[in-house]
N, C-alpha and C positions, 0 to 999 in steps of 0.2 A: 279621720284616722284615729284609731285607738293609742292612746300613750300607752308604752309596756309601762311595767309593774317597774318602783326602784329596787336595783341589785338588794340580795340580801347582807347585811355583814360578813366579812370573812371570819372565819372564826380557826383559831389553831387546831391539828390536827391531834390527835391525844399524846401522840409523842414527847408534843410539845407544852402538850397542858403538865404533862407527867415530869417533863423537866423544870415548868417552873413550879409545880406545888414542891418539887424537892427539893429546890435554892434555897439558900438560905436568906432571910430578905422580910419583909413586913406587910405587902401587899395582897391583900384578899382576891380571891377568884373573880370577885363581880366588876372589880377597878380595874385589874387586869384584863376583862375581855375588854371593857369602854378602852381603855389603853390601847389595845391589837386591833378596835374598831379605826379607832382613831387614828394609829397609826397605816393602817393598811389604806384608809382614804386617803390620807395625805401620799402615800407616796406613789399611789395608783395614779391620782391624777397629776401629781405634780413630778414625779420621776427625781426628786429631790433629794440629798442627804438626809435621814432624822438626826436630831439632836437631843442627848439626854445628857443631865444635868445632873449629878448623883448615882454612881455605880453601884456602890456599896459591893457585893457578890453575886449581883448581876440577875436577879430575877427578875426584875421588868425589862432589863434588858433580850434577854430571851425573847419576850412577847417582839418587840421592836425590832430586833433581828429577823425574827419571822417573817412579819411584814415587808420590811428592807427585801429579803431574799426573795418573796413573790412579786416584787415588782421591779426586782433587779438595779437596788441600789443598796446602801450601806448605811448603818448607824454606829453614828460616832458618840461614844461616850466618856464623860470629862468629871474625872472625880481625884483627888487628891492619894484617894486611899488609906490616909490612917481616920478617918471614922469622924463623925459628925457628934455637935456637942452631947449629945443624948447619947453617944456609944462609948463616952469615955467611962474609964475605970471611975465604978459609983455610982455611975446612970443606971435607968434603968434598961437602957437598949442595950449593955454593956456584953460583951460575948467575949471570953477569953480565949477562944480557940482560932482566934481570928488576930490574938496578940503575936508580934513576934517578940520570940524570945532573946536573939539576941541582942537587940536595938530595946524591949521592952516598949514598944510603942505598937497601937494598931497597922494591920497591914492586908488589907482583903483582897490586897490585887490577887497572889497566889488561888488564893477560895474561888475568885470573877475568873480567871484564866479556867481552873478546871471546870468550872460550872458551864461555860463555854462548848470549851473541849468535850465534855458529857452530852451535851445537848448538839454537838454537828453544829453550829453556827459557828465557830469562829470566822470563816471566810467572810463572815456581811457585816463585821463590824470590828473600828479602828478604836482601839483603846487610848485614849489622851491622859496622860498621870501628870495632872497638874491641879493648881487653883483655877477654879470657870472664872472669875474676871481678867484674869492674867490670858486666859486663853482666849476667850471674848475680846480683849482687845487686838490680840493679831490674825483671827479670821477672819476669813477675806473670800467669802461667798456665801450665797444665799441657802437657806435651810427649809424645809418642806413643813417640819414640826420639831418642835422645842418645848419639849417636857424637862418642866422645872422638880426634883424630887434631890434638893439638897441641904445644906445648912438649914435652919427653921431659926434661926437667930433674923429679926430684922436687918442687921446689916449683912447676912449672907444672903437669905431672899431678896432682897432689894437689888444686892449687887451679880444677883444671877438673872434676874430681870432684866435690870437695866442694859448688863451685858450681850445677851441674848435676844431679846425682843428686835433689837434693831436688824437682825440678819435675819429672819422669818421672812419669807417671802410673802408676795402677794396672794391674795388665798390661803396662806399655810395655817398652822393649828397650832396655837399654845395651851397645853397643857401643865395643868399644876397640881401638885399631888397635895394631900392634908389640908383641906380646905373646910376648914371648920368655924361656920358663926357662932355657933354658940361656945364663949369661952371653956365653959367648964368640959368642952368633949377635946379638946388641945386647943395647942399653941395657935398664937395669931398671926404670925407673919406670912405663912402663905394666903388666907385670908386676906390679908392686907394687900400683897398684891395684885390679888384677883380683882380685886375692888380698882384697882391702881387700873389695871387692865380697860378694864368696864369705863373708868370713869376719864378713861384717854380719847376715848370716840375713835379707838384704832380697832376696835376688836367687840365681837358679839359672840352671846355663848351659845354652845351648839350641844352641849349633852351637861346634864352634873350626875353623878355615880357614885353616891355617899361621899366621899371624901373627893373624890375624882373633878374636876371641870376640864371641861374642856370648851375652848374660845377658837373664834376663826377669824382671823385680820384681814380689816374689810377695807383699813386706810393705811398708807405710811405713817411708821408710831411717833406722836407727836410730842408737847410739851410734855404732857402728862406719864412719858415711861421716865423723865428724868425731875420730874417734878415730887416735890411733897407728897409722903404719904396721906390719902384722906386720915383724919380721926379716928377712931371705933365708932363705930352706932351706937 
């Protein structure tokens, strides 16, 4: 008997490509398809919730809604909404049309609601406006995939890990955005967890996309998602 060919990747439809190049957001075309790969396996085979970690105004959310929507589930996503240390006033990710004015403090839910609402997704996915360890600890079911794209501070990365990894289900896919060894291309902490990841024996990688990885949990997450960071190389 001949083995068929494997499926090819799903890939969004331009509607949806066209939605997310317009978001407002940081993610490049080529992280975003590994992203909508990534997500559309996991929720094809596992029928699962996705999980993202970091809203910001919703452009990789987009891609992960898509996914959700073709296989008829929903992506929940958990973000604070006044903006990650790199978007505050003086940073360089800094965006003042995303301040509000009368509080003077960020606020990109409004910006994620419409960017939604533009794109026809709102229906596939449950907006959580909180802190992800606050939230992390009162989830109470398993997740298909968990894309980490928040805090870049060691103790935000760390504490969206450690929160998160534990609900992944068996087979599921963690995904981590900004994944850069070599210092001088950014910051280390999603780096650092990735390695955290690896050197747990819960999880083996399955694509890397420039900055993109993506992992597939192959064991219940052990010492090592609450244990020490490894060192730098």
């Amino acid at each position: 008997m001949t083995q068929s060919a494997a499926a090819a990747p799903a890939v969004p439809d331009r509607t949806v490509l066209d939605a997310f190049e317009g978001a407002k957001g940081f993610m490049p075309l080529d992280e975003g398809l590994a992203l909508h790969a990534a997500a559309a396996d996991a929720a094809g085979r596992l029928g699962l919730p996705l999980l993202e970690v970091g809203t910001y105004c919703g452009r990789s959310t987009i891609l992960l809604a898509d996914a959700a929507r073709a296989a008829g589930t929903v992506v929940v996503t958990v973000d604070h909404h006044r903006g990650s240390e790199e978007q505050q006033p003086g940073w360089e990710y800094h965006d003042p049309e995303v301040v509000d004015p009368e509080v003077g403090r960020m606020d990109t839910l409004p910006t994620f609601r419409r960017t939604l609402h533009q794109a026809g997704l709102e229906d596939h996915v449950i907006a959580v406006v909180g802190r992800s360890p606050r939230v992390a600890a009162v989830w109470g079911r398993p997740v298909g995939l968990v894309f980490i794209d928040g805090g870049h501070t060691d103790e935000h990365a760390s504490a969206d890990y450690e929160g998160w990894a534990p609900h992944l289900a068996a087979d599921g896919l963690l995904v981590i955005h900004d994944v850069f060894p070599d210092p001088a291309a950014g910051g280390q902490a999603p780096y650092r967890i990735y390695r955290r990841a690896l050197g747990s024996g819960a999880f083996a990688e399955v694509s890397a996309t420039r900055s993109l990885r993506v992992l597939r949990r192959t064991a219940a997450p052990g010492p090592g998602v609450r244990g020490p960071a490894p060192s730098p190389a």
